[in-house]
C-alpha positions in Angstrom: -4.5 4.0 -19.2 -7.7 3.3 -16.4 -5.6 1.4 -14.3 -3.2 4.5 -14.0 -6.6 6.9 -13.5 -7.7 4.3 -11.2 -4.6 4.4 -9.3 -4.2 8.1 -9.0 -8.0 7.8 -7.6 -7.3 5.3 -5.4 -3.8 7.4 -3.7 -5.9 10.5 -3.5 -9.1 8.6 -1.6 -6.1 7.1 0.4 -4.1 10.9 1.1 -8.1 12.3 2.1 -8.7 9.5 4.9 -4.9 10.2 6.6 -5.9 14.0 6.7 -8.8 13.2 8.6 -6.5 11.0 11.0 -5.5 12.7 14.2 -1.5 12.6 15.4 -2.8 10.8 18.4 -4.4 7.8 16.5 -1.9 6.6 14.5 -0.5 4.0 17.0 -3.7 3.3 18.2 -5.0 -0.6 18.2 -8.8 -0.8 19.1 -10.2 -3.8 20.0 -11.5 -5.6 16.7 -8.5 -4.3 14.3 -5.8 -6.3 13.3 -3.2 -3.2 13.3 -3.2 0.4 13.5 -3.2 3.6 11.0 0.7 3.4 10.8 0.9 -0.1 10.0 -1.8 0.5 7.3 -0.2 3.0 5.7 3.3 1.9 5.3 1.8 -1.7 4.5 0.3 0.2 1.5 3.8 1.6 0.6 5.3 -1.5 0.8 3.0 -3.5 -1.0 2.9 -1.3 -4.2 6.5 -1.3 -4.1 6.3 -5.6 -4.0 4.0 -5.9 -6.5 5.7 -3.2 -8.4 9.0 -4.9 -8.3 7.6 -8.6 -9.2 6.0 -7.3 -12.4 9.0 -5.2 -13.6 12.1 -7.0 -12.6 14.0 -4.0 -13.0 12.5 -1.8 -10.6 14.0 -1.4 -7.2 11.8 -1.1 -4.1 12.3 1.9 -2.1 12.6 1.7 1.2 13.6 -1.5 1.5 14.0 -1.5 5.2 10.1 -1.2 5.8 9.4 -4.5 4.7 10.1 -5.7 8.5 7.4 -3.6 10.1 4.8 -3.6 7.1 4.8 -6.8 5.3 1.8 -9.1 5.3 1.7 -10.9 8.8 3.5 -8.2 10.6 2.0 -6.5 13.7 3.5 -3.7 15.5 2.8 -5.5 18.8 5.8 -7.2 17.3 8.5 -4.6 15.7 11.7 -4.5 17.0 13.1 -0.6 16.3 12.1 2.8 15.4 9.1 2.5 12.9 8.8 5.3 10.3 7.3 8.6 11.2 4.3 9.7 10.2 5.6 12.6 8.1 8.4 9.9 6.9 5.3 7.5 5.5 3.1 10.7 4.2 6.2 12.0 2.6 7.0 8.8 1.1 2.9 8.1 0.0 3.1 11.4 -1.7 6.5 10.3 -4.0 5.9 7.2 -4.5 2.7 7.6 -7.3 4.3 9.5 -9.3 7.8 7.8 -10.1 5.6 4.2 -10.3 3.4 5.6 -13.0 6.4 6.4 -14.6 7.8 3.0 -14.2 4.3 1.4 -15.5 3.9 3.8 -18.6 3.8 1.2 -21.6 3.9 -1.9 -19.8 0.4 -2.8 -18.7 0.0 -4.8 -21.4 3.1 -6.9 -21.1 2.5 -10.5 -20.2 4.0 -11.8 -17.1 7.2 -14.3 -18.0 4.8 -16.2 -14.8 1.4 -15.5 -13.6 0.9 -14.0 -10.2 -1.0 -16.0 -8.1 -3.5 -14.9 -5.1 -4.1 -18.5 -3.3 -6.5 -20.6 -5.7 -9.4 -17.6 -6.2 -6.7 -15.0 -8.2 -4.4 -15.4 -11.1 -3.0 -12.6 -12.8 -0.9 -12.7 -16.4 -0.3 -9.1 -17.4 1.3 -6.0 -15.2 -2.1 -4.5 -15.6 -4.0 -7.4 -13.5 -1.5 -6.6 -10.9 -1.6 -3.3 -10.6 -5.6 -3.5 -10.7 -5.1 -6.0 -7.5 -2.7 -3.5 -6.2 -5.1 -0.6 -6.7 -8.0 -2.9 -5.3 -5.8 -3.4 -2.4 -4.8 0.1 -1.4 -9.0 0.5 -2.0 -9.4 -1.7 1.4 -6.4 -0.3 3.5 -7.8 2.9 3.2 -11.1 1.4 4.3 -9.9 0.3 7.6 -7.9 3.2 8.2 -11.4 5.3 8.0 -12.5 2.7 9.9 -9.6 3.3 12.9 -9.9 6.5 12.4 -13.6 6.6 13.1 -13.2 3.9 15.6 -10.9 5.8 18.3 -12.0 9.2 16.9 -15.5 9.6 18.4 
């Protein structure tokens, strides 16, 4: 049950860095970053949507057509259409928690059918391992989002 503490902590750090952001520097790409607030938001969406769907098969990633703007590699230097609002992203942030802890209730402990591999540093053999990577991950977005924010802020 930590993991799921852990990942209502780590949503709410997240949800207190985007009210610091102002409108104006969401699409913002300082010199130095790799993206911009709006990429690293919905990039957090999508990823705990990925890694909720590979460790239980039956879930079904919402938002499904996000994956082309916020997937790992992606830049918005290079997205073709309308990428989600702000409101749209904060909207679907705010959701999301909730209906995933639902989904992961009871299954931390279940062993992967195969272990999740991060390059040759990272392997991980229970839903818990993954969603304590996927919590450790949000952890960081949210750190370079400050770091945008404070970066084309002042």
């Amino acid at each position: 049950m930590k993991t799921i503490e852990q990942l209502k902590f780590a949503r709410i750090y997240t949800m207190g860095r985007l009210s610091q952001v102002n409108d104006d520097v969401w699409d913002v790409q300082p010199k130095g970053f790799n993206n911009t607030v709006r990429w690293n938001v919905g990039h957090v969406y999508c990823t705990l949507e990925n890694f909720t769907s590979m460790v239980i098969p039956s879930y079904e990633p919402h938002y499904q057509e996000w994956q082309t703007f916020f997937v790992r590699g992606t830049s918005p230097a290079e997205w073709e259409g309308q990428a989600p609002l702000k409101e749209e992203l904060i909207a679907a942030l705010q959701e999301q928690l909730p209906r995933i802890v639902g989904e992961l209730e009871g299954k931390l402990d279940e062993v992967l059918p195969e272990p999740l591999k991060i390059g040759d540093m990272l392997t991980m053999g229970t839903v818990d391992a993954v969603i304590q990577f996927a919590l450790w991950h949000e952890g960081l977005h949210a750190g370079v989002i400050h770091g945008l924010n404070r970066a084309i802020g002042e």
